[in-house]
N, C-alpha and C positions, 0 to 999 in steps of 0.2 A: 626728118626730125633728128636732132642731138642728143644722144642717148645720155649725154654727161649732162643735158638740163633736158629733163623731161615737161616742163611746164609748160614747153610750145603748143598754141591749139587752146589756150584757158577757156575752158568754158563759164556760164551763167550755171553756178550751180544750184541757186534757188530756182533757173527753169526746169529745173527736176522736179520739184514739189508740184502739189495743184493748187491753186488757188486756195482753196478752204486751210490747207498745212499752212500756207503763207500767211492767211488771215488768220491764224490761232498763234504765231509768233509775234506777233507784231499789233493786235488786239490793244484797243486802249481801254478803261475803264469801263466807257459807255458802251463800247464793243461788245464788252465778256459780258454786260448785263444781255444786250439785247441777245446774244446766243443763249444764258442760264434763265432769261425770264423771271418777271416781276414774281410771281408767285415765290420762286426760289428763294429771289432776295430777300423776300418778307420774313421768309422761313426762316433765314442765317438771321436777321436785324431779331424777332422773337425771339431766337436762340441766346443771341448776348443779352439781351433785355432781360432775361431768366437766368444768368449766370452761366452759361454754356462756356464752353471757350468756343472763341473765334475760330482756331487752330483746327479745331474740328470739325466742325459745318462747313468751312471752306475745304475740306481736305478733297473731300471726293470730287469738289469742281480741280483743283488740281491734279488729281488724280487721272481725272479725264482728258487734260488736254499734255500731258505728260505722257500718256498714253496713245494720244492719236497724232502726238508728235514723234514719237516712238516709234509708230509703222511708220508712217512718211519717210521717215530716215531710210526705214529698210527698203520700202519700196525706192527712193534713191537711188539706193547703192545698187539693186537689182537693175533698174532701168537705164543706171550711168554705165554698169558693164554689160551692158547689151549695145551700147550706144556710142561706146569714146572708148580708143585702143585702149589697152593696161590701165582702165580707166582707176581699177583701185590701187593699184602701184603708184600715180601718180598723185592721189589726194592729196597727202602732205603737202606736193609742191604748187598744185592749183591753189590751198590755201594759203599758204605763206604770200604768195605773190599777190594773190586777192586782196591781203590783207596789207601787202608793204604798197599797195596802189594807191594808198591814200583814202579818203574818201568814200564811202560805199553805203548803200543803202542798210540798214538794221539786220534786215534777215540774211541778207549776204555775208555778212558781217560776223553775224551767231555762226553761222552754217562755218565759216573757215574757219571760228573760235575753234568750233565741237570739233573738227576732223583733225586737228590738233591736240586735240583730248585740254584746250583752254573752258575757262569763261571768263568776264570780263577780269572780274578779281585777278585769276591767272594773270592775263597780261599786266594790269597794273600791278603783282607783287613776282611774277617771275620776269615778264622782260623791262617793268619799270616804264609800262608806255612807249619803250624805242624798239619800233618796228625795225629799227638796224641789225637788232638782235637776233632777228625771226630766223633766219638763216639757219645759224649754229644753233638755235633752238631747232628749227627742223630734223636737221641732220643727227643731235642726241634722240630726238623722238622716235624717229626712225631706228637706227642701231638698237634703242633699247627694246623697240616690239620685235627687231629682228634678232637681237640673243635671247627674248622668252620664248619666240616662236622654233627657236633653233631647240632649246630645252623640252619645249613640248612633245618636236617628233623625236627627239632621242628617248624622249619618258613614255611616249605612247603613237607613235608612230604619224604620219601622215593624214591630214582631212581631206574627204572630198566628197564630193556630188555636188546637188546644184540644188535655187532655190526658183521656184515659177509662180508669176501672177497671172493667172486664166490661163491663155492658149499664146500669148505673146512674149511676155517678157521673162526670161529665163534668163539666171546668172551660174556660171560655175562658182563653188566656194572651197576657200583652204583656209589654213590657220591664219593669214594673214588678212582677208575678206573680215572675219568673224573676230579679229584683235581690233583692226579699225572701226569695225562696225558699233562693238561694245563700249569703244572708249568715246566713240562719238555721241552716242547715247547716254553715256556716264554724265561726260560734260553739259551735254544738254539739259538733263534730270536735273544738274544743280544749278543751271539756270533760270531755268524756269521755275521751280522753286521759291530763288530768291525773287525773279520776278512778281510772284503769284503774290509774295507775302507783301512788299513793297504797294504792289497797286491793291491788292484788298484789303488791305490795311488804312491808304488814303482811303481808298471809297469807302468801307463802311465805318469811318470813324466819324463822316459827314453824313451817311446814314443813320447810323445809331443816336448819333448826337441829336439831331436835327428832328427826328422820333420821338424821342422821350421829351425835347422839348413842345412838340407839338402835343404830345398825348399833357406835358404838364399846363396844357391850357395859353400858353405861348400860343400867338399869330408870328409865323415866319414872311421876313421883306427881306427884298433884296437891301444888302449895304449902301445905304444915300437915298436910299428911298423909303423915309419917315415921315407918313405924313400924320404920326401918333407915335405916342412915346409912354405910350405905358405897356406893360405886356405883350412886348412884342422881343423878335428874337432877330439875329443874322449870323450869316454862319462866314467862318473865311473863304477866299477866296483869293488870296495872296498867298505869296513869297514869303511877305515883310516875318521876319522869325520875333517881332514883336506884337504881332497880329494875334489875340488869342482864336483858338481853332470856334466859339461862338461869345457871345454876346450879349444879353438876356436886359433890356429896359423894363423895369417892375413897376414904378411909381416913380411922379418927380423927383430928380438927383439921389435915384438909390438902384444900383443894376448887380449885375453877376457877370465875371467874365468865367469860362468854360476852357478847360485843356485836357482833350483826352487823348492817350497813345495806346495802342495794344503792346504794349511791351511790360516783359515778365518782370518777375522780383529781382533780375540781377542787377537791370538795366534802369530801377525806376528813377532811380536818381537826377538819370540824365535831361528829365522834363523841366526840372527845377530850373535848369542855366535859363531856360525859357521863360519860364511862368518870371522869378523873380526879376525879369526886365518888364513887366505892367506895370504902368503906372496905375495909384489906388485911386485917382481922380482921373475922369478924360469929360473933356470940355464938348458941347452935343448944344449946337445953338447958344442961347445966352446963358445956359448954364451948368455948371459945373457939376458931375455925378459921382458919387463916391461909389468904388466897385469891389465887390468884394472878388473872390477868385477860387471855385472849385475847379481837385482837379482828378478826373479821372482815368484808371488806368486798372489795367489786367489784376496782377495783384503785388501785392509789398512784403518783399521778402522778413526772415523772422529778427533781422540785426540790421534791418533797412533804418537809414536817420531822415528818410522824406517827409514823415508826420511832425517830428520835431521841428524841422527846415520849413516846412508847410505854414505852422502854426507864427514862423518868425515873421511872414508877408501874408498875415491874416490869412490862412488860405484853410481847404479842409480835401483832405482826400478821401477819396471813393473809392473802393476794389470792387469793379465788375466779375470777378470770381464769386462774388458772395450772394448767396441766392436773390431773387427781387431787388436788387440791387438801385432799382429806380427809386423806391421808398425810401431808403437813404435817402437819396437825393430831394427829393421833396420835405424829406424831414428836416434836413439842413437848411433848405428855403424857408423854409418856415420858422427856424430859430432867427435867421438872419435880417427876414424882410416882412414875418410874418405872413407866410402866404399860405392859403389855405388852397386844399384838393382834398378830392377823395382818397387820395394816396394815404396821404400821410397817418390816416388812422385806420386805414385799410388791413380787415387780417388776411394774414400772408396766405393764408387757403386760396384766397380769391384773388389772388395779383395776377394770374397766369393767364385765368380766363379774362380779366379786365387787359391787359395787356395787348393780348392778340384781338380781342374786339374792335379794342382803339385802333391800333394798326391798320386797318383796312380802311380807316379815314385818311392815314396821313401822306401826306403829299409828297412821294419818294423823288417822283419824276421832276419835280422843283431841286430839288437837292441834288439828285443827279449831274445837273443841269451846271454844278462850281466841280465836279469831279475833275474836269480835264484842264482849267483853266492853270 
């Protein structure tokens, strides 16, 4: 081997993980359900239905797989320096090269991010997407862990011993082991993170929506498949960013279009560039429906102009911050299309337990079912 390119020899370094570490990176919507189980989910969808935050209830599922991505790592780095010379001297250059090959599966992918101390972000705003860069990027990463590890043993001397899983795998460790190790970890934490918020945010906005319309007496159909047009519901399942996120047919040529985001008060604005491309008529067989447009969202800061903006394209916002926040929503049905429920003059004592009742009728696994498309 060439000691001036140590990267001869590349290994598969997601064949370090098990299978289970690999299935919690790379998880898609439907995945992370069938691991948290419907009960869970029901629990988070009751949670925002009651003014919860999202942010919350999902915390301890990211929590957990941040976590058991967390040892994976470590066991790694134990298993690769049992297993591959100078196996941690060489990360950096296993992933640089991993990563200038082109091409590569997800979790190979992450994995060379993290031992770079990257995430996606990183690459797109430090090397600008050109893996050309990777190089001299390496080479700063390196020098830099090697003058704070230089700092470290003049400020406190030298690390050692070693780290063992059962009776087999044993690694020695020094400052350098436990800088690589932490920063791979760093990097990871903030990807998965942003991962967690991104897909739990798609899925239960199709949840929560899809809920509260069926608890509002809504019949949920698949999109084109109308064979009735009164009180019935669909939710999206496109791209098209003129698609509203549901859909609501109430009586002949009078419906409700739906857009709801989990994002806070800084950000609410941003739903607007959306919603005000609806058109306030959409043509449904031979005739024409006039649609009004709610739209819901976490909550609206105290110098937010979304309500005034809202009100210029008929619209009416909703802050799921606010306790029973479904009652709104039905209350506004009801100004608009004149729709009646038990909601709407329901006292707020009893929304919690009507609430979670309803819930155990509605049809999640339907809804589930546009999560990945």
């Amino acid at each position: 081997m060439n000691d001036s390119d140590p990267s001869n020899g590349l290994p598969r370094l997601s064949a370090l993980l098990s299978p289970e570490a690999i299935g919690l990176m790379t998880a898609s919507g439907k995945q992370l359900i069938q691991r948290i189980g419907m009960d869970v989910i029901r629990g988070v969808v009751l949670d925002v239905l009651t003014g919860r935050n999202i942010r919350n209830s999902t915390e301890i599922l990211t929590r957990r797989r941040i976590a058991a991505l967390n040892l994976a790592t470590l066991q790694m780095f134990i298993q690769g320096s049992g297993e591959i010379d100078q196996f941690v001297e060489r990360l950096p250059y296993f992933a640089s090269d991993i990563l200038s090959a082109g091409r590569v599966k997800k979790e190979e992918r992450w994995l060379a991010q993290w031992l770079l101390g990257l995430t996606d972000k990183g690459v797109q705003n430090i090397l600008r997407d050109d893996y050309q860069l990777l190089a001299g990027y390496r080479e700063s990463y390196i020098e830099a862990c090697q003058a704070i590890i230089a700092q470290q043993i003049q400020d406190h001397g030298e690390l050692g011993g070693y780290l063992q899983i059962g009776s087999e795998q044993k690694a020695s460790i020094n400052w350098l082991f436990m800088l690589y190790l932490v920063n791979t970890i760093g990097a990871q934490t903030l990807t998965i993170r942003g991962s967690d918020k991104s897909t739990y945010g798609k899925l239960f906005e199709k949840l929560v929506l899809g809920s509260l319309l069926h608890i509002l007496g809504f019949d949920f159909r698949q999109s084109g498949e109308l064979e009735r047009t009164d009180r019935v519901f669909w939710l999206s399942s496109g791209d098209d960013d003129r698609e509203s996120d549901a859909t609501v047919l109430y009586e002949a040529g009078r419906g409700v279009r739906f857009d709801i985001g989990f994002i806070g008060r800084g950000n609410t604005e941003i739903s607007l560039d959306k919603v005000s491309r609806y058109r306030r008529e959409i043509a449904l067989g031979r005739e024409n429906w006039y649609m009004a447009t709610l739209i819901i969202v976490d909550r609206i800061g105290a110098r937010s102009r979304i309500e005034r903006i809202a009100e210029d394209i008929d619209g009416t916002i909703v802050q799921m911050s606010a306790g029973y926040w479904p009652q709104r929503v039905a209350r506004t049905l009801h100004q608009i299309l004149g729709f009646e429920h038990p909601l709407v003059i329901m006292e707020q004592a009893d929304i919690g337990d009507y609430l979670k009742a309803r819930l155990q009728d509605v049809p999640l696994e339907s809804f589930i079912e546009l999560t990945d498309r």
